[in-house]
N, CA and C atoms as an extended XYZ file, in Angstrom:
456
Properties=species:S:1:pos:R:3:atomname:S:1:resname:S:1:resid:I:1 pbc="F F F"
N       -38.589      -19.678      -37.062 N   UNK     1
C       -37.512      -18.726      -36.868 CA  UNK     1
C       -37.731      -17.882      -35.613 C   UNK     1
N       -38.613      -17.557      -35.458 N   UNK     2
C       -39.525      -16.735      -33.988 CA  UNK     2
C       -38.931      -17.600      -32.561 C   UNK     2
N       -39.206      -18.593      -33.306 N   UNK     3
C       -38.539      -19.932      -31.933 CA  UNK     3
C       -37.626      -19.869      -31.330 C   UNK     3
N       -36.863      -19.393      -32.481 N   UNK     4
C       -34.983      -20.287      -32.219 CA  UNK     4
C       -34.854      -17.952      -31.536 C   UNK     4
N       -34.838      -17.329      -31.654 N   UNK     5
C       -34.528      -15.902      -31.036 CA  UNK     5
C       -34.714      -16.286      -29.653 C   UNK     5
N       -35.630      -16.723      -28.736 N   UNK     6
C       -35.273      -16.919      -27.639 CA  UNK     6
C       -33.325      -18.169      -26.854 C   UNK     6
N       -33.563      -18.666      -27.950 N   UNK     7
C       -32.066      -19.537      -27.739 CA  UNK     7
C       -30.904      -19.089      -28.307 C   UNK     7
N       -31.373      -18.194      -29.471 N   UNK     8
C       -30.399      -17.454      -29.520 CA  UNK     8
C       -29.822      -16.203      -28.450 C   UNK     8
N       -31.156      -15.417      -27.910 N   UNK     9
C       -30.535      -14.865      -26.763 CA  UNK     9
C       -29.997      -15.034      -25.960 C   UNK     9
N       -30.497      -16.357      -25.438 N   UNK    10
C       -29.499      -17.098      -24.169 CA  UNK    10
C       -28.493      -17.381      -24.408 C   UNK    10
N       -27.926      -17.658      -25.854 N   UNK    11
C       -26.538      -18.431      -25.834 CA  UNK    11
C       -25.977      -17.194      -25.889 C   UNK    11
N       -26.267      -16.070      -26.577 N   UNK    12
C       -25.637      -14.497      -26.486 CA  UNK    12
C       -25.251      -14.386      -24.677 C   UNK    12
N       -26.337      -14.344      -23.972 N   UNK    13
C       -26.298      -14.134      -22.565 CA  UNK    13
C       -24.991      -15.025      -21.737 C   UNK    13
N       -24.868      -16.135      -22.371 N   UNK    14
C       -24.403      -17.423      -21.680 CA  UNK    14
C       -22.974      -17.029      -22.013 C   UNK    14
N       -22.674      -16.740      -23.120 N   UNK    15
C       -21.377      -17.428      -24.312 CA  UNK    15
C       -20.768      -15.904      -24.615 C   UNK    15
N       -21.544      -15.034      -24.415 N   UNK    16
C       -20.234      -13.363      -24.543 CA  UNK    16
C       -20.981      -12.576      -23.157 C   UNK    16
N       -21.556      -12.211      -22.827 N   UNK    17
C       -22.237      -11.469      -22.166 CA  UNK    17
C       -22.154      -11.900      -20.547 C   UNK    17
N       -22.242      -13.113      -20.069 N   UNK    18
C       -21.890      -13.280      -18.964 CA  UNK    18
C       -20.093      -13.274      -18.503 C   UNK    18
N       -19.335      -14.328      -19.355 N   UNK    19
C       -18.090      -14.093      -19.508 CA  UNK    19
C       -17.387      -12.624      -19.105 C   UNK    19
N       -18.223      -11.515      -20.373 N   UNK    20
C       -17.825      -10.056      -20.097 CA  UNK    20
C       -17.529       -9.478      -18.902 C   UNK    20
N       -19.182       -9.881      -18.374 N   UNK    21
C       -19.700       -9.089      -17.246 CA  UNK    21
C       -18.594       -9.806      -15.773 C   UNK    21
N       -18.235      -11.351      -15.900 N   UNK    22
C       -17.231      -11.398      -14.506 CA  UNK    22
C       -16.303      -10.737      -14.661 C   UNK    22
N       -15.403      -10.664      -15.967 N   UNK    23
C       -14.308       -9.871      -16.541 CA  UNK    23
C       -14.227       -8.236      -16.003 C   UNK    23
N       -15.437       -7.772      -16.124 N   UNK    24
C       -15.441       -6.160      -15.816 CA  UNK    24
C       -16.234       -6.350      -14.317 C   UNK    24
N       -15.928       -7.281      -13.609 N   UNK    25
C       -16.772       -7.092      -12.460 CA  UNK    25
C       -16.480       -6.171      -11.079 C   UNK    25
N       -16.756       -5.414      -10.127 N   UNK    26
C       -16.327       -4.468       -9.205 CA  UNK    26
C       -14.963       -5.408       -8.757 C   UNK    26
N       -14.527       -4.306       -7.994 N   UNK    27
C       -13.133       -4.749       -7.569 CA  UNK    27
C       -13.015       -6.057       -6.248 C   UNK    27
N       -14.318       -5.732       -5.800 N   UNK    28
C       -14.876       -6.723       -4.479 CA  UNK    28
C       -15.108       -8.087       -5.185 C   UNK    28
N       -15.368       -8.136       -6.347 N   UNK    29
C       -15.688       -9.695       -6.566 CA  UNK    29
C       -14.658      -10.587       -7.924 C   UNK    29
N       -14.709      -11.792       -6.880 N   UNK    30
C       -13.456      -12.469       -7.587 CA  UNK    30
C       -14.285      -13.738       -8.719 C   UNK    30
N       -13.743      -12.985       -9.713 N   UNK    31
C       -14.268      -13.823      -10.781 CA  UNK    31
C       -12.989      -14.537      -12.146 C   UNK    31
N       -13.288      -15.215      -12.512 N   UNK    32
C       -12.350      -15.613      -13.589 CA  UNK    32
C       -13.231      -16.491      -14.637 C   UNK    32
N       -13.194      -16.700      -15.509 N   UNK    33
C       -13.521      -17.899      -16.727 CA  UNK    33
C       -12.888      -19.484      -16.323 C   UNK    33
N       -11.785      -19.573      -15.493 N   UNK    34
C       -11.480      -20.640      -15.345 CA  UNK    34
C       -11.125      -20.532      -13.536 C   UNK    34
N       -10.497      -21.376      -13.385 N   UNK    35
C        -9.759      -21.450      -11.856 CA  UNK    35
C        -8.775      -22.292      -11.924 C   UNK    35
N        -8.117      -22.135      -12.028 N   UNK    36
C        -6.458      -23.245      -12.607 CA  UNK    36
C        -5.804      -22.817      -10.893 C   UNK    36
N        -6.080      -23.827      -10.489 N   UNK    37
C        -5.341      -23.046       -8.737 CA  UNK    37
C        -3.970      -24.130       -9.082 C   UNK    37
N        -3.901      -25.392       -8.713 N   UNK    38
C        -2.615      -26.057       -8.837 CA  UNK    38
C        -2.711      -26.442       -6.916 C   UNK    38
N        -1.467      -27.134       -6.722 N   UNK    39
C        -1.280      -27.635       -5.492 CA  UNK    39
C        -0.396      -26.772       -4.873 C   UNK    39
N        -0.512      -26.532       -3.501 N   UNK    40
C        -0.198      -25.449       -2.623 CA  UNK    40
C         1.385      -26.101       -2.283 C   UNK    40
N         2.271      -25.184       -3.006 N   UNK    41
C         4.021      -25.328       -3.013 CA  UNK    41
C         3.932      -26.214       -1.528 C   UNK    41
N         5.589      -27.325       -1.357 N   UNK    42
C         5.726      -27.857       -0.533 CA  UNK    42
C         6.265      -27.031        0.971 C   UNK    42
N         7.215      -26.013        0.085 N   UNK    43
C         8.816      -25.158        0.469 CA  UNK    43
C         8.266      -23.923        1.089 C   UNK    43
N         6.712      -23.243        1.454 N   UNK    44
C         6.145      -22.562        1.993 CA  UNK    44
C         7.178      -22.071        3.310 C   UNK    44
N         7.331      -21.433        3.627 N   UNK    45
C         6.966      -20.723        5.192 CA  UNK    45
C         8.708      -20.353        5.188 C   UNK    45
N         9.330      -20.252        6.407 N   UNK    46
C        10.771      -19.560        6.881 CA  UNK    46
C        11.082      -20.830        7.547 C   UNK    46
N        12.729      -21.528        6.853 N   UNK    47
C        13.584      -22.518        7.247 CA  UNK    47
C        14.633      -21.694        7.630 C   UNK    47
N        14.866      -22.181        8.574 N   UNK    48
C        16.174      -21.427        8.990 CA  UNK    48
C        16.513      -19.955        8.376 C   UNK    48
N        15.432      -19.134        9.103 N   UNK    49
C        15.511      -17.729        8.841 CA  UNK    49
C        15.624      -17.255        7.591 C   UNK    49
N        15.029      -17.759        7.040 N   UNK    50
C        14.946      -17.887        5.209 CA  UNK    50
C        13.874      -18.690        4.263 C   UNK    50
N        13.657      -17.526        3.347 N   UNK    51
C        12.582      -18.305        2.534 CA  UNK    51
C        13.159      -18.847        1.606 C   UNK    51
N        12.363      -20.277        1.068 N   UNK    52
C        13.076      -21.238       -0.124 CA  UNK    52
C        13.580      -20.290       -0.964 C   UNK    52
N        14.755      -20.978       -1.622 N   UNK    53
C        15.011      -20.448       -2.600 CA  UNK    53
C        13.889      -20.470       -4.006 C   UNK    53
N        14.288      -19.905       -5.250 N   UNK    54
C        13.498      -20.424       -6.234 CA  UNK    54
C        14.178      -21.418       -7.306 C   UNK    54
N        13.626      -22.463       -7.488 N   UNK    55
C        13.799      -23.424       -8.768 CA  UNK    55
C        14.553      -23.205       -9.332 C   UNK    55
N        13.482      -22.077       -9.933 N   UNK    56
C        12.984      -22.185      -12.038 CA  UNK    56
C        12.964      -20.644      -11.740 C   UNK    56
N        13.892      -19.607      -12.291 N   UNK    57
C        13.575      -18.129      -12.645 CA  UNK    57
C        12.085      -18.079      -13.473 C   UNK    57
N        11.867      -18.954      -14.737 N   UNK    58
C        11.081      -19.026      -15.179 CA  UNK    58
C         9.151      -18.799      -14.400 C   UNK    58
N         9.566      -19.297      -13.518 N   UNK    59
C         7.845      -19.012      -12.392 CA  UNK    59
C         7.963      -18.344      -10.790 C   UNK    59
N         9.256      -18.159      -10.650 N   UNK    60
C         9.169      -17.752       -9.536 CA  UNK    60
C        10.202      -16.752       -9.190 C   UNK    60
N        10.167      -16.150       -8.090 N   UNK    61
C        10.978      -14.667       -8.162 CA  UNK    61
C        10.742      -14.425       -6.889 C   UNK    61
N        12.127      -14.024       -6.355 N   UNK    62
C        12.972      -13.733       -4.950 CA  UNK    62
C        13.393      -12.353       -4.899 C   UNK    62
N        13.066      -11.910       -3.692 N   UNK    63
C        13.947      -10.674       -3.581 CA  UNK    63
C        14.549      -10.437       -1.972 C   UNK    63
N        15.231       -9.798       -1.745 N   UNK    64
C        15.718       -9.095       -0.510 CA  UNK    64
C        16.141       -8.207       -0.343 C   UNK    64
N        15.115       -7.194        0.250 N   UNK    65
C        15.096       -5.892        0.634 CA  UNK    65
C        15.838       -5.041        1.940 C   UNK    65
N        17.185       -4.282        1.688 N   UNK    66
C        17.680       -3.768        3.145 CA  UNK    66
C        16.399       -2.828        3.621 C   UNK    66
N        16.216       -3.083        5.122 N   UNK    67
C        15.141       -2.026        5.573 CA  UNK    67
C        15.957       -1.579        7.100 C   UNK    67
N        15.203       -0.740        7.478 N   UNK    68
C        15.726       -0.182        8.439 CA  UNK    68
C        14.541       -0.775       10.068 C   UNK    68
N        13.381       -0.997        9.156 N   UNK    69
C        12.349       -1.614       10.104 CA  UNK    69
C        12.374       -2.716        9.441 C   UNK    69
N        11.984       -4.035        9.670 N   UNK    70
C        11.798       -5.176        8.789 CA  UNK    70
C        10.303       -5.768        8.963 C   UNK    70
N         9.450       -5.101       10.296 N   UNK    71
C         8.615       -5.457       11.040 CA  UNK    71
C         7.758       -4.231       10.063 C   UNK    71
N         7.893       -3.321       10.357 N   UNK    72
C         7.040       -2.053        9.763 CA  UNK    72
C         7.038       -2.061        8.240 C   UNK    72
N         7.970       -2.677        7.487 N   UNK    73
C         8.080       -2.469        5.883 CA  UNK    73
C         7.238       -3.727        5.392 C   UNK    73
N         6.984       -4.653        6.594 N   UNK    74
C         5.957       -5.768        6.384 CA  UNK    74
C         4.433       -5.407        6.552 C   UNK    74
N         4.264       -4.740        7.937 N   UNK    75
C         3.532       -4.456        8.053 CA  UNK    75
C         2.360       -3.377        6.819 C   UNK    75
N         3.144       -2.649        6.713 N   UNK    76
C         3.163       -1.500        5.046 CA  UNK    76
C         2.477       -1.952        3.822 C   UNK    76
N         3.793       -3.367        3.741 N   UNK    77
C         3.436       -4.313        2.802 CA  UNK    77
C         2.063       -5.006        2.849 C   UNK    77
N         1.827       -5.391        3.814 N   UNK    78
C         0.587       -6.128        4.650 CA  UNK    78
C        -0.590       -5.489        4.242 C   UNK    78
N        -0.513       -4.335        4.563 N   UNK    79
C        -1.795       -3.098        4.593 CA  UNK    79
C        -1.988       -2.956        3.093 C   UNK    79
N        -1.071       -2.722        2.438 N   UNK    80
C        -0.850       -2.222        0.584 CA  UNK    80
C        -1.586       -3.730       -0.013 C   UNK    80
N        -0.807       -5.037        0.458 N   UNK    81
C        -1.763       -6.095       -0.177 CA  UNK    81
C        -2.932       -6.523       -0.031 C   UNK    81
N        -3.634       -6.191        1.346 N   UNK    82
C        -4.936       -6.170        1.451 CA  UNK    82
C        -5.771       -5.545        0.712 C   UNK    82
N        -5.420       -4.427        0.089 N   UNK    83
C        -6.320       -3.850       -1.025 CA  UNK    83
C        -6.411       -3.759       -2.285 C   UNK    83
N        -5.610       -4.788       -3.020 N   UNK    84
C        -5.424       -5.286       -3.906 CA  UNK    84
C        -5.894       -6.446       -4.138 C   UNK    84
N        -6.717       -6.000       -5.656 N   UNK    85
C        -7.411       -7.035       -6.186 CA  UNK    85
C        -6.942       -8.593       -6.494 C   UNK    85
N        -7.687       -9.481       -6.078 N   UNK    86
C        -7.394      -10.851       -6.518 CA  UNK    86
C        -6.159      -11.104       -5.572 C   UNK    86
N        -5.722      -10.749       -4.602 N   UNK    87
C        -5.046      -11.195       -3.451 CA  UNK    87
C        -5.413      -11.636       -2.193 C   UNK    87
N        -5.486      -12.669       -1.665 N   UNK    88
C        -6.078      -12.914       -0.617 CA  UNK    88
C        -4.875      -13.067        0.568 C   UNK    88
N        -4.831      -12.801        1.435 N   UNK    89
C        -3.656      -12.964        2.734 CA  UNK    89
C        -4.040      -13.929        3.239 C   UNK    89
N        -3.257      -15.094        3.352 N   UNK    90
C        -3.782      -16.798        4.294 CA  UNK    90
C        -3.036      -16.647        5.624 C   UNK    90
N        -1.591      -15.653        6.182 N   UNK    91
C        -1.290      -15.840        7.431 CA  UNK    91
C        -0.643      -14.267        7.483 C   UNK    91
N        -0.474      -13.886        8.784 N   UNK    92
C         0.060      -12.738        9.031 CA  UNK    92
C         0.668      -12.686       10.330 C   UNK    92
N         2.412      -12.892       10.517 N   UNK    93
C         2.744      -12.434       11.669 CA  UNK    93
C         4.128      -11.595       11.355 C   UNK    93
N         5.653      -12.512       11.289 N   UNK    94
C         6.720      -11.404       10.922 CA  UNK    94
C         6.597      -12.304        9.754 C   UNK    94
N         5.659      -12.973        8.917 N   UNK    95
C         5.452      -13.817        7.947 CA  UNK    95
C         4.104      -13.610        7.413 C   UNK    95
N         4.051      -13.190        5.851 N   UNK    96
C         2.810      -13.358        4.976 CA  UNK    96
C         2.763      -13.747        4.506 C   UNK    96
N         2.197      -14.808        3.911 N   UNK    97
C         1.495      -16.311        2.432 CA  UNK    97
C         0.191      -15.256        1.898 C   UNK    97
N         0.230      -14.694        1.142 N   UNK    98
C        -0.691      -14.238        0.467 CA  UNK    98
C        -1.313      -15.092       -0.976 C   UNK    98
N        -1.594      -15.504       -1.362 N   UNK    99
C        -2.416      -15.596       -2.906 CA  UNK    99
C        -2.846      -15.026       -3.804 C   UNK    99
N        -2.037      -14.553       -4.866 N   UNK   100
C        -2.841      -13.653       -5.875 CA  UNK   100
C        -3.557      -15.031       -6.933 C   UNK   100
N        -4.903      -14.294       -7.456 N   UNK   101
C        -5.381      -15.153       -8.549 CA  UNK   101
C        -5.440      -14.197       -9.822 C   UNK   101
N        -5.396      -14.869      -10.754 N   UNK   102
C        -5.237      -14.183      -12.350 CA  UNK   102
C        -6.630      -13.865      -12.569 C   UNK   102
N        -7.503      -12.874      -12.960 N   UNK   103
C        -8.114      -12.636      -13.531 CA  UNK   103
C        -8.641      -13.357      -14.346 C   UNK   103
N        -8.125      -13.134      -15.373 N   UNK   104
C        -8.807      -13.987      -16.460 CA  UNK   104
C        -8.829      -15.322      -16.737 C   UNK   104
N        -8.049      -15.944      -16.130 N   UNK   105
C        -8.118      -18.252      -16.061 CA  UNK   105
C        -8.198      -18.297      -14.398 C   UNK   105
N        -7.582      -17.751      -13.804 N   UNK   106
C        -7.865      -17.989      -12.493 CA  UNK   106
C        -6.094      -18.827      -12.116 C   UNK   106
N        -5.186      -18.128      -12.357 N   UNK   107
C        -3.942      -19.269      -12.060 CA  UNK   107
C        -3.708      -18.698      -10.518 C   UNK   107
N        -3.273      -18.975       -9.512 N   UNK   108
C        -3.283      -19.197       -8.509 CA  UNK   108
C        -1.545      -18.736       -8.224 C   UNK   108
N        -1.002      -17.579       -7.672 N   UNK   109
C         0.566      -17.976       -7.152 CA  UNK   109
C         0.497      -17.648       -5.867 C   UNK   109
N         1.731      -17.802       -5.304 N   UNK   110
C         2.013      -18.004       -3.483 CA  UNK   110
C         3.079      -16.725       -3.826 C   UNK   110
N         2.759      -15.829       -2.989 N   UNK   111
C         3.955      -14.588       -2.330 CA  UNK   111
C         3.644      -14.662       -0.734 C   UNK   111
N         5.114      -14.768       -0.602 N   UNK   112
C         5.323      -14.973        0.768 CA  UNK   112
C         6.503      -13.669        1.316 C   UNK   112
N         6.323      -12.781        2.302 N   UNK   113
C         7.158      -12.099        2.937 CA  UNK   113
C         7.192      -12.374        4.235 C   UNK   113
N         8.903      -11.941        4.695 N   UNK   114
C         8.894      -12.394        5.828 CA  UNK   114
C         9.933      -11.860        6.321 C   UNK   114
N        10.042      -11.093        7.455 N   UNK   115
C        10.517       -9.746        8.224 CA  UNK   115
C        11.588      -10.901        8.648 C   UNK   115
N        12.737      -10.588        8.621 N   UNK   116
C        14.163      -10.968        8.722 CA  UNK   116
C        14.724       -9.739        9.733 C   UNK   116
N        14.353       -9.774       11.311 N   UNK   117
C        14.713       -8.966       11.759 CA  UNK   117
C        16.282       -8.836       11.927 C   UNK   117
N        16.820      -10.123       12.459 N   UNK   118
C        18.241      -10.279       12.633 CA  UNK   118
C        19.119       -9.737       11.541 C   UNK   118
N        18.678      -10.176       10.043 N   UNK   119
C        19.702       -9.736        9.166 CA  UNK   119
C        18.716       -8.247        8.253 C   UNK   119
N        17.928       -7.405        8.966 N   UNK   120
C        17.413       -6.334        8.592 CA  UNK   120
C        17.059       -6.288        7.141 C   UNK   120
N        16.182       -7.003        7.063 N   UNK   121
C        15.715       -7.181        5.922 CA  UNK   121
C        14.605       -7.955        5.648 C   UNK   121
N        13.466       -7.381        4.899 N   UNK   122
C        12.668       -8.101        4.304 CA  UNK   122
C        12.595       -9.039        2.846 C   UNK   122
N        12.307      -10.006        2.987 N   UNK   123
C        12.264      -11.597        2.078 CA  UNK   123
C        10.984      -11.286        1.412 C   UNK   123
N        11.366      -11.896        0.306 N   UNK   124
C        10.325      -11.679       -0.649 CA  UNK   124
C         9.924      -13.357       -1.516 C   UNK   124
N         9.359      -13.761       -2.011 N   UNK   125
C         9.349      -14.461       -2.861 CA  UNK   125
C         7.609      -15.010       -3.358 C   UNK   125
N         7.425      -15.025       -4.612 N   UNK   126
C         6.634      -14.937       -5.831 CA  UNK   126
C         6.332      -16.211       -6.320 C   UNK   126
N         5.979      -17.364       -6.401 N   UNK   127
C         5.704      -18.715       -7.190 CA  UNK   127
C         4.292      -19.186       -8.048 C   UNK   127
N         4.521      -19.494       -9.043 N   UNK   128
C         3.483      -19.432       -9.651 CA  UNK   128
C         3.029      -21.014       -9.449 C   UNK   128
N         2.042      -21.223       -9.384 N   UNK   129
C         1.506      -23.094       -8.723 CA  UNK   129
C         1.756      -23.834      -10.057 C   UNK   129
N         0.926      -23.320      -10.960 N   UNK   130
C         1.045      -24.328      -12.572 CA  UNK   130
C         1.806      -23.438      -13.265 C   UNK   130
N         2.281      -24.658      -14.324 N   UNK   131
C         3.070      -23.781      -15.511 CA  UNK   131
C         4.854      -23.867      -15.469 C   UNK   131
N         5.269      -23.698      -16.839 N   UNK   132
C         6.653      -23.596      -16.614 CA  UNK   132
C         7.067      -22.025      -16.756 C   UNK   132
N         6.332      -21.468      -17.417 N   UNK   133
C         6.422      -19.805      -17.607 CA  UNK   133
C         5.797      -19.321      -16.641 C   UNK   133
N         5.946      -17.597      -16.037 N   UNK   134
C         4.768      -17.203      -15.508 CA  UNK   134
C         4.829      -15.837      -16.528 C   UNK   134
N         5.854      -15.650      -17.569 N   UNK   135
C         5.760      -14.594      -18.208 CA  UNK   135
C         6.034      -14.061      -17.512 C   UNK   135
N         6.729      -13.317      -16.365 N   UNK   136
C         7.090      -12.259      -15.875 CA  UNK   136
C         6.273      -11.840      -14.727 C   UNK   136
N         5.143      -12.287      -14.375 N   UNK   137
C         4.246      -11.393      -13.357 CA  UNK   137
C         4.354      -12.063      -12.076 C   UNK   137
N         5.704      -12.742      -11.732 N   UNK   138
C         6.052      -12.684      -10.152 CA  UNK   138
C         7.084      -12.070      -10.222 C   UNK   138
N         8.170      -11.293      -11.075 N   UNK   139
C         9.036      -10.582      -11.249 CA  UNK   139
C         8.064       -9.501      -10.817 C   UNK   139
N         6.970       -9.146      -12.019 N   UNK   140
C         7.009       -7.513      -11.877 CA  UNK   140
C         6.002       -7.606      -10.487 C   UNK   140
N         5.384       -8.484       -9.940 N   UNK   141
C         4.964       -8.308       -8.394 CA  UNK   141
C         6.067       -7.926       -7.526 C   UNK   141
N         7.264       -8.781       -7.647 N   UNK   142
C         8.170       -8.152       -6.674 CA  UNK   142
C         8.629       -6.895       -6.420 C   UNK   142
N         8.988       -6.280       -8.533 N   UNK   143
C         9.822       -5.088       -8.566 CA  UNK   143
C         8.207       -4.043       -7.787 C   UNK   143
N         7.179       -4.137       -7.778 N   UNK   144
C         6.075       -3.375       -7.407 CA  UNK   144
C         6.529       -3.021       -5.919 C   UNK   144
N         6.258       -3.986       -5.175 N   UNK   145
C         6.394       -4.082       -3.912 CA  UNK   145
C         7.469       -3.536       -3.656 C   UNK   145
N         8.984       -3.618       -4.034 N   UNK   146
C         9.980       -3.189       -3.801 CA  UNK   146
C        10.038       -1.482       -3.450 C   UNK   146
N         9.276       -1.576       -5.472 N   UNK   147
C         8.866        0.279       -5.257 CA  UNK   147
C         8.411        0.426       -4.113 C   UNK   147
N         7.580        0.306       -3.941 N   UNK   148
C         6.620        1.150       -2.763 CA  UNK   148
C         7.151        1.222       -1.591 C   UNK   148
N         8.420        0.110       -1.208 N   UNK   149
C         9.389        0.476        0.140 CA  UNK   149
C        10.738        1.503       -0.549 C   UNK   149
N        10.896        1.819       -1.538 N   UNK   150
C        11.850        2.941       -1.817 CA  UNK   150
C        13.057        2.141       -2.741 C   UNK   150
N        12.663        0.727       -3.334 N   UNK   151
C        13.831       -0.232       -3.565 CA  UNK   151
C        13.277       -0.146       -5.568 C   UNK   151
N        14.045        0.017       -6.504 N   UNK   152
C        13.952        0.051       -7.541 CA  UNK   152
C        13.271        0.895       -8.336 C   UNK   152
């Protein structure tokens, strides 16, 4: 019985205790239990002064914002998503592809903004890579972002 307490600690260590510890980990480090990334959308980037539409309401979520700068409310945007957890920024010009990852499985979505100077307005859009649901959290990414330029 003396024996088996050392394997029992480890599987404690292994099986609740490490799990925990990525879960509550500082804000600097990107951890998850899984990594479910999925394949990087086809419909990426600005076609004819416009980002894809979306599908499926179900995983993905559009917005368009009147601004008065379209360059500066990106830029804003730009600065605000850099410091947010589990987002990584992949390009930055009057166009951002950012990546948020989920916490806890690791699901992977594409938000893309993109300064629409001509028609004064910033583009928004939210896609989740896997899944037919995203439950709501490229909606409430958008309505976030919106807030913080003065929109909802």
């Amino acid at each position: 019985m003396v024996a088996q307490a050392p394997v029992l600690l480890r599987r404690f260590l292994v099986l609740v205790l490490l799990p925990l510890l990525l879960l509550l980990a500082p804000a600097g480090v990107q951890a998850s239990l899984l990594h479910l990334e999925g394949p990087v959308p086809v419909d990426l980037g600005v076609k004819a002064g416009s980002l894809a539409p979306c599908a499926s309401s179900a995983h993905c979520a559009r917005a368009s914002w009147p601004v008065a700068d379209p360059a500066g409310a990106l830029a804003s945007l730009g600065h605000l998503l850099g410091e947010q957890e589990g987002l990584a920024i992949q390009e930055q010009t009057s166009y951002i592809h950012a990546t948020a990852t989920s916490r806890l499985f690791g699901f992977v979505d594409d938000l893309e903004l993109y300064a629409d100077q001509a028609g004064g307005r910033l583009q928004a859009r939210s896609i989740s890579r896997l899944g037919d649901s995203d439950l709501g959290v490229n909606s409430r990414r958008l309505d976030q972002l919106g807030a913080s330029l003065g929109h909802g």
